[in-house]
C-alpha beads as a LAMMPS data file, in Angstrom:
LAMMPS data file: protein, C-alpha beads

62 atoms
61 bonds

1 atom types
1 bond types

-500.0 500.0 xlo xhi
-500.0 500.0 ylo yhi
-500.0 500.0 zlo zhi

Masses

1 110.0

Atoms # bond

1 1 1 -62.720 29.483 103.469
2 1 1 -60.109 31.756 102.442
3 1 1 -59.623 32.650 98.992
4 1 1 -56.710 33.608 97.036
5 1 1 -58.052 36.983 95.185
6 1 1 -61.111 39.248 96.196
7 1 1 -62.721 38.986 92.643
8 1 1 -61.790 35.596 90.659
9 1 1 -63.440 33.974 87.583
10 1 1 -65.092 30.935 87.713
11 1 1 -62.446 28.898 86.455
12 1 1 -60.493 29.946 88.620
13 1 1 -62.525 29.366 91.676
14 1 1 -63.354 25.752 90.368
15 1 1 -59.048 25.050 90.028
16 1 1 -57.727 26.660 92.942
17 1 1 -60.627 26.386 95.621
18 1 1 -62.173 23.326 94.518
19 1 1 -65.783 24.016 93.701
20 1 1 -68.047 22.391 91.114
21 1 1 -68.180 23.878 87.918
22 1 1 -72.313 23.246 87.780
23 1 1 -72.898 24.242 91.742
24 1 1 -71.509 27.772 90.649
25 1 1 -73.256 28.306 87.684
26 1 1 -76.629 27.327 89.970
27 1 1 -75.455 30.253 92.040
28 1 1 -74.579 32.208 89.240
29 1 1 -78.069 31.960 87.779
30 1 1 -80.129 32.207 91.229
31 1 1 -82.429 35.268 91.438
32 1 1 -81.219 38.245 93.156
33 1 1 -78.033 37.243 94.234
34 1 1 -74.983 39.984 93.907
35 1 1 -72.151 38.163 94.004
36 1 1 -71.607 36.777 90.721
37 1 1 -71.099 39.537 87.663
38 1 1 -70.582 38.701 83.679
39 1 1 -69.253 42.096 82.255
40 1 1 -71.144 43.404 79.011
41 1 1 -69.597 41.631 75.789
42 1 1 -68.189 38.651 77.755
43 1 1 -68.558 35.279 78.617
44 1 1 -67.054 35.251 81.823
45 1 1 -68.433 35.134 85.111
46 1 1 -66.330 37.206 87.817
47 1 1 -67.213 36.438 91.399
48 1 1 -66.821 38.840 94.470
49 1 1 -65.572 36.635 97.163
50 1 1 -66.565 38.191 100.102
51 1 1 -70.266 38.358 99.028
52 1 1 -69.968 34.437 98.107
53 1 1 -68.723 33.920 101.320
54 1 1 -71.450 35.719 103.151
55 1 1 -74.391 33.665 100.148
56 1 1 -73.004 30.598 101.330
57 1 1 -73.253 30.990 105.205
58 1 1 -76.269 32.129 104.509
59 1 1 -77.868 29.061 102.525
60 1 1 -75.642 26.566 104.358
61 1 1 -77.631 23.787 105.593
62 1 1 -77.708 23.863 109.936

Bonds

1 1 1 2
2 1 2 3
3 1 3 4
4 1 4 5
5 1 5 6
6 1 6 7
7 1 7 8
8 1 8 9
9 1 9 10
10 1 10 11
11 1 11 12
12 1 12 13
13 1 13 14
14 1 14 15
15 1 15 16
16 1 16 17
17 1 17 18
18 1 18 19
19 1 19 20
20 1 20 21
21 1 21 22
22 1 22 23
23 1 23 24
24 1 24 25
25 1 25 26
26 1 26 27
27 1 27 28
28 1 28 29
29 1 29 30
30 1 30 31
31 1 31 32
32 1 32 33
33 1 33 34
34 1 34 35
35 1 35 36
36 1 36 37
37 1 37 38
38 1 38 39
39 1 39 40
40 1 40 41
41 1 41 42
42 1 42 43
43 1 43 44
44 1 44 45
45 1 45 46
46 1 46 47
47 1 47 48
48 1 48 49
49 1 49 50
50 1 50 51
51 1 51 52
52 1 52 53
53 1 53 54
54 1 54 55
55 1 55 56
56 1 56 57
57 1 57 58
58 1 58 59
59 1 59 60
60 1 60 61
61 1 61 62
């Protein structure tokens, strides 16, 4: 999949790229993962694309 920015909220990723907004927060929330970020103070969740990319190939089912 190609997406439209290399770091996007999760909003954003749920409007323009058609995700769920519960099967990213699963992600979001899974132990040692590095691809999902909340910056100190805030409440939203920025996502590096490229490293999502990579997660999901990774834990897609063969």
């Amino acid at each position: 999949m190609t997406y439209p920015r290399k770091v996007m909220k999760t909003m954003e990723l749920v409007r323009e790229c058609g995700y769920k907004y519960t099967y990213l927060l699963n992600l979001a929330h899974r132990p040692g993962q590095t691809y999902a970020r909340k910056l100190p103070g805030g409440r939203d969740i920025y996502w590096d694309t490229e490293k999502l990319e990579k997660a999901e190939i990774k834990h897609s089912v063969r």
